[in-house]
Each structure stands twice: as structure tokens, then as C-alpha cells.
N, C-alpha and C positions, 0 to 999 in steps of 0.2 A: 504494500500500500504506500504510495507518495506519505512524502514527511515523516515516513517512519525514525529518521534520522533527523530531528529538526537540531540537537545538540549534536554537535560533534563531541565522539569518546576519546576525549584528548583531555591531559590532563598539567593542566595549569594553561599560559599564555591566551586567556582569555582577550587580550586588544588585538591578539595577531589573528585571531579565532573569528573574532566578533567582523574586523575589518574584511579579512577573505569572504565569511558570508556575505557582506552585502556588498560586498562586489559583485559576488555571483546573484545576488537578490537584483542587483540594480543593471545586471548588462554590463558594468565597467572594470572588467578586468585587462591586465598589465598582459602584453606580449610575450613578459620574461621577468622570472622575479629570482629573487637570492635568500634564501632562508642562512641565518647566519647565526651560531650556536655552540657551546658545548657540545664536544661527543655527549649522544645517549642523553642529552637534554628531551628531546621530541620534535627535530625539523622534520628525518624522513618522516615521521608520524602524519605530522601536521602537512605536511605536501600531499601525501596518499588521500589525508583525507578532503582537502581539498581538490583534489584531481578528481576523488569519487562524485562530488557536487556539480563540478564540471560537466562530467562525462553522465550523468542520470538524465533521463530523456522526463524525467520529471521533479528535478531538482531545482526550478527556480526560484524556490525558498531557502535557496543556499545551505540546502540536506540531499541528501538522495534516500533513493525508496528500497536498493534491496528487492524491487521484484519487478523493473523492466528487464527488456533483453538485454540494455547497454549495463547494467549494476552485474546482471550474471555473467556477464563475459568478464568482466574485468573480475570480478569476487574469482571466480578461474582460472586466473592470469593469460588469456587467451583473446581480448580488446585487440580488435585491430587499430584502433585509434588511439592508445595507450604503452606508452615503451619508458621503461623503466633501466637506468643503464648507473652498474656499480665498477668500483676499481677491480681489476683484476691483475693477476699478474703475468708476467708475459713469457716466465719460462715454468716447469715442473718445478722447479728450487721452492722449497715453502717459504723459505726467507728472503727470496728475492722480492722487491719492494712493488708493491702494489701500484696500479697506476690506471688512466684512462685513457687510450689509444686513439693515435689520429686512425685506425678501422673502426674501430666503436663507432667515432663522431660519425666518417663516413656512411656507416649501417643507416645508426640515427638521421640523419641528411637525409637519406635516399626517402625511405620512411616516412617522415616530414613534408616531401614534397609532394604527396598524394595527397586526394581529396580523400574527407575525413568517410568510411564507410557506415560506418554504423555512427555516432554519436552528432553532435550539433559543429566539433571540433577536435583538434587533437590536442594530445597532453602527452608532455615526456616530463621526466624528473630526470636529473641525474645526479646523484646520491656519490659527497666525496667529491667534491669537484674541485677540490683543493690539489688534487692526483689525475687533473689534467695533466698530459705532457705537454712543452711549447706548442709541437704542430698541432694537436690535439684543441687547443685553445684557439690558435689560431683560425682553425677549422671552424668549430664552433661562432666564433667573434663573428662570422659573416652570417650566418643563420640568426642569430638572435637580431643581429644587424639589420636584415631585410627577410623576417619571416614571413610564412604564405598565412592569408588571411583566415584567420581561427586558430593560429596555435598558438598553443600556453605552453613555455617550456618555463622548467625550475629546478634550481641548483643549492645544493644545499655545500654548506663547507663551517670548518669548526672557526675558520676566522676570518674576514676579507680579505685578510692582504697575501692568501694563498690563492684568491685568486685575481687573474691580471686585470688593471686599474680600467684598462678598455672596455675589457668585459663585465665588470663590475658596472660600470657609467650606464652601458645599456640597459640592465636589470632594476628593477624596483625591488630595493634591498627592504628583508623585515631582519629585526633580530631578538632572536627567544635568550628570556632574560632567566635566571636558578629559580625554579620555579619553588615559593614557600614550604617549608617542612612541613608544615601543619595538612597541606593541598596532597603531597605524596603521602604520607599518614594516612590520609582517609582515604586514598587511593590502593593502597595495598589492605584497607580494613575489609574494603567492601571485595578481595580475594580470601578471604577469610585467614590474613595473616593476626596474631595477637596484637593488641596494643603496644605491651613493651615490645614486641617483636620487631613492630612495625617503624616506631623511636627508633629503637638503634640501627637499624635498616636504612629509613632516611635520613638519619645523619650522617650514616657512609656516604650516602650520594651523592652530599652536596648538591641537593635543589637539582639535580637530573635522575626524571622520573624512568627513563629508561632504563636504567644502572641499577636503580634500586629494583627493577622488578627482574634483572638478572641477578641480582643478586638471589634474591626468594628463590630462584629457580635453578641456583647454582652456589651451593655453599663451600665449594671450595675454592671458587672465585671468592667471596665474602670472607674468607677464612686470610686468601692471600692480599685484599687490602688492606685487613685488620693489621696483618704485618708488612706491609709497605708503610701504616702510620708510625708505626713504634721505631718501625725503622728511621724515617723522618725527625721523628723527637730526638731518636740518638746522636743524630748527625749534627740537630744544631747543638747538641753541650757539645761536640766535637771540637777540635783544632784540629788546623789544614791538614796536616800531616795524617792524622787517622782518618780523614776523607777520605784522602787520596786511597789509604792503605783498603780502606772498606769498596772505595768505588774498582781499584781494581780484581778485587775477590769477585765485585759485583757483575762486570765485565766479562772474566773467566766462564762464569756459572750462566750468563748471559748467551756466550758465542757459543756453548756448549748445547744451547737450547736450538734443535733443531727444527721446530713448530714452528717458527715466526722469523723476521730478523729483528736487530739488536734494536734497530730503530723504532720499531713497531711495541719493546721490550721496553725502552725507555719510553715513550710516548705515556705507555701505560702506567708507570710509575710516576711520569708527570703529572698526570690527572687527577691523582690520588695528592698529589704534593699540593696540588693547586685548593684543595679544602682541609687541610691542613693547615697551609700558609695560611686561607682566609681567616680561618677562626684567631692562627697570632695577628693578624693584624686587627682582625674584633678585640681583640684583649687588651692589643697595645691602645686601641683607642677609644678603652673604658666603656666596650661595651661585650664581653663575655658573656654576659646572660645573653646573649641570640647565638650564640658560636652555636654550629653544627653538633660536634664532639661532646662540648661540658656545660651543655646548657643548663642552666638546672642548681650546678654547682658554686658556681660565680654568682657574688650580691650584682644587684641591679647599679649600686654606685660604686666606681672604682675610678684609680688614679688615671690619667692619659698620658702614656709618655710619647710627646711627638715626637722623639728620635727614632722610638724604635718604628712608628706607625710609617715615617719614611722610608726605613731601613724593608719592611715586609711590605710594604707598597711597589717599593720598585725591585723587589725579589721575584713578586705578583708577576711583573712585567714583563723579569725576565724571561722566567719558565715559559708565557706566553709565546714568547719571542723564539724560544728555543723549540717549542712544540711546534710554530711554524717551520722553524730552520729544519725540523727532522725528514720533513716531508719533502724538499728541497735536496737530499744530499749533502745533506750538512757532515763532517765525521762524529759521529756520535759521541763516540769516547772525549774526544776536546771538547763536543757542546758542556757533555756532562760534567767535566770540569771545571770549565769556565763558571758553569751554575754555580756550584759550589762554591768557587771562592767569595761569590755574591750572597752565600745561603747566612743569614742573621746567625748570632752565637747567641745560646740562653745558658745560664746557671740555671742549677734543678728547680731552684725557689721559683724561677718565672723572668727573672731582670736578664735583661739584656747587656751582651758585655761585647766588645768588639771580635770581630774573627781576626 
């Protein structure tokens, strides 16, 4: 039945929610948009679900119904009006580095340039577009440039500046912001996970609702972020010298992993860093009762030290910086270092001391 879907099953980014619908309620949507995000925050989420609003031959209440033909083909992944395209990698190596090929684009292109069969228009996502290759972008940059009338294409990527400033400028950029603890919480209740279950769940995730529900679904994922934190706290009582000595063990046990490459190994580790670091910089800036981790634990009034608030602000920055870098070809091992000599020093008590 029409409007069976009038709310999108998305969980948080309500203004990015709210606006796509009445795009699709009012006729004016974008050529080409840029969902821009945390991994595992909810872009591909939020793209799929707007693509399905899209593509419903009775979705102009910016929902779909679930029971035309164009909702069944695509719920089967079998839309001919519909292409969906992820990083791959381009030899059998599991750690060779993911990427998105100037063939993909081409496939996509060709694709593109047909009249929509079944729906009102087409729609492609492409998922990771930070893992465009140059030609691959290049490619692309002219399609978005001059697309045939009625296609929606959308790109999702963990930061903008992974992808190029040309292509970027085309696109109608949204960006999904740590979506409330409180929002995943009730999110993971209504899976029938426990309350405290559900607490310490979203605080691993740092406000990305996807993570936390791989989590639930994977507890030895959960088990290994729990020790990437502890790891994290130890490194900043650290001096350089035991970094180095930890980061090279780190490394060793890293290249020895033949599932992934290192980059992909770090990446993962950054992410975990990155709500971490947020909660010292809540702390440093007197306000610990919202930290992820120790909520709960810390009074509501504490001291502010702007020193340290600079010092993990622009630590913030940098792991941002380097999570880009990794996806680029950056040498991992130097990025990782380099982090570190930037990583804030604490005494166990809490105060910050210089590295």
C-alpha cells in the first residue's frame, strides 16, 4: 500500500531526513548530491533510503510503498534503473587496497545513459567515493557535469577532501553529524538489546548508529574496540620512546594480518581513537558528564583547562587528517608516527603534562 513508509527507518539525522523528503514531496531534487560522514555513521543508509523514495512509482510523499513493481525490483536488487557501485579491489591480494575503477565508472556511464525503464528516473549511489582512483574521478567529473535528464546520482565519502574539489562543487553536499547517544539507545532497545546493554554499546560508537549495531551483532568486534580504548589511555601516560616501542610491536602483529592491509588496520584503530580523543577533549573542556565512555561518572561542574582543550582539538585534527592520508597512499607506519608525536600526554590522575 502507498505510504507505507511515510518515516524513513533511519536512525538519527533527522534535517538531512526531513530535507530529502520534501525534495522528493516537492519535484526538486539535486542532479548529484555528496552525503559526507563518519564511517558507519548512516550515509549509505540514508542514500538507499532515499533512492527507494525516488524510484517508488508511488512515492510522492517522499516514502515508498513496498508493493509497486519498481519497490520489488529494487527490494531484489535487480532495478534496472538502480546501480549501486562499492570499492573493490583490483587484484586477489586481501590487503591490496580497495578502490573504485575508471571500469566501474565506465559500466556506470554506459548504464546512465539509457532511458530510465521501469521507474520515473535513475539513481546510482556510489558508496566510498573517497576510493575513486584519479581516472576514475575524472571519469565520473563529466557525468555529474552534464547528466541525462532524470538522474540522481550520490556519493557518499567519510570526509570531503577525499574527494576532488571539482567534483565536490558539482554535488549538493549534506553532512551527517554523531548522531545522540540517547537516539542509538532507543535504537538498539527497540532490537530487544538490554538497557545497560545498550549504554555501553552506544558509547563505543561514538554517535554512529551503524557500528553500534555491528557491534550487537559481532562481539568480538566489540570485545577488540574495548581494547583498542585501553590501548589509547596507555599510550597517552606514554613517552615517545614507549610509543614508538608499542607502535612497532603494533606494526609487526599488523603486517602479519593477512585479512586486510595495514592501512585499512590503522584506519580502524583511528576510528576508535577518534571517541576517545572526543571524550579528553569533553573533559579538558569541563564538560565530562556528556563524554561517551564516563558519563555518568564526572560532576556536571569541572575545571576547563584551555591548554589541554587545544592540545586534543588539534590531535582531533590530526587523526582526521591522517585517516584521509591513508586512503591516498600515505606510508602508514610514518603517518602513524607522526600521530603520535602529536598524541596529548596525561598523568593517571587526569592533568595533562607535555609529550
Amino acid at each position: 500500500m502507498a505510504g507505507m513508509h511515510p518515516e524513513w527507518p533511519v536512525v538519527g539525522h533527522q534535517p538531512v531526513v526531513a530535507f530529502l523528503r520534501q525534495s522528493v514531496q516537492k519535484k526538486k531534487t539535486a542532479h548529484a548530491y555528496l552525503f559526507v560522514g563518519a564511517s558507519q555513521i548512516g550515509k549509505a543508509t540514508v542514500a538507499k533510503h532515499f533512492a527507494a523514495a525516488l524510484l517508488c512509482a508511488q512515492g510522492s510523499d517522499g516514502g515508498w510503498c513496498d508493493d509497486c513493481l519498481s519497490c520489488h525490483q529494487r527490494a531484489l536488487g535487480v532495478h534496472p534503473d538502480y546501480h549501486v557501485i562499492v570499492p573493490a579491489r583490483a587484484t586477489a591480494d586481501s590487503t591490496a587496497r580497495p578502490i573504485i575503477s575508471l571500469e566501474q565508472i565506465k559500466e556506470l556511464q554506459q548504464r546512465l545513459s539509457r532511458r530510465p525503464v521501469l521507474a520515473a528516473r535513475t539513481v546510482a549511489i556510489i558508496n566510498g567515493a573517497g576510493l575513486l582512483n584519479e581516472k576514475a574521478a575524472n571519469a565520473l567529473l563529466k557525468t555529474v557535469e552534464e547528466p541525462n535528464p532524470g538522474t540522481v546520482i550520490m556519493l557518499t565519502c567519510d570526509a570531503a577532501d577525499q574527494v576532488p574539489l571539482t567534483l565536490q562543487s558539482r554535488c549538493q553536499r549534506l553532512s551527517l553529524s554523531a548522531v545522540p547517544t540517547a537516539e542509538i539507545i532507543g535504537a538498539l532497545r527497540k532490537e530487544g538489546v538490554s538497557h545497560s546493554e545498550a549504554e555501553r554499546i552506544a558509547a563505543l560508537a561514538g554517535g554512529r548508529p551503524g557500528l553500534a549495531f555491528a557491534y550487537v551483532q559481532d562481539t568480538q568486534l566489540r570485545k577488540a574496540c574495548e581494547e583498542e580504548l585501553e590501548t589509547f589511555d596507555e599510550l597517552t601516560r606514554q613517552a615517545w620512546g614507549e610509543r614508538f616501542r608499542l607502535a612497532a610491536a603494533w606494526f609487526q602483529h599488523a603486517n602479519a594480518d593477512h585479512t586486510r592491509s595495514v592501512a585499512e588496520s590503522l584506519r580502524s584503530r583511528l576510528e576508535v581513537w577518534m571517541t576517545a580523543g572526543r571524550d579528553r577533549l569533553l573533559e579538558a573542556a569541563g564538560c565530562g558528564h556528556i563524554c561517551q565512555r564516563t558519563r555518568g561518572e564526572i560532576a556536571e561542574v569541572a575545571t576547563i583547562d584551555l591548554a589541554a582543550v587545544r592540545q586534543w582539538s588539534l590531535f582531533l585534527d590530526k587523526v582526521i587528517a591522517t585517516m584521509v592520508a591513508l586512503q591516498q597512499n600515505v606510508n602508514p607506519r610514518l603517518a602513524y608516527e607522526l600521530l603520535l608525536l602529536d598524541m596529548p600526554r596525561q598523568r593517571r590522575a587526569g592533568k595533562e603534562m607535555p609529550a
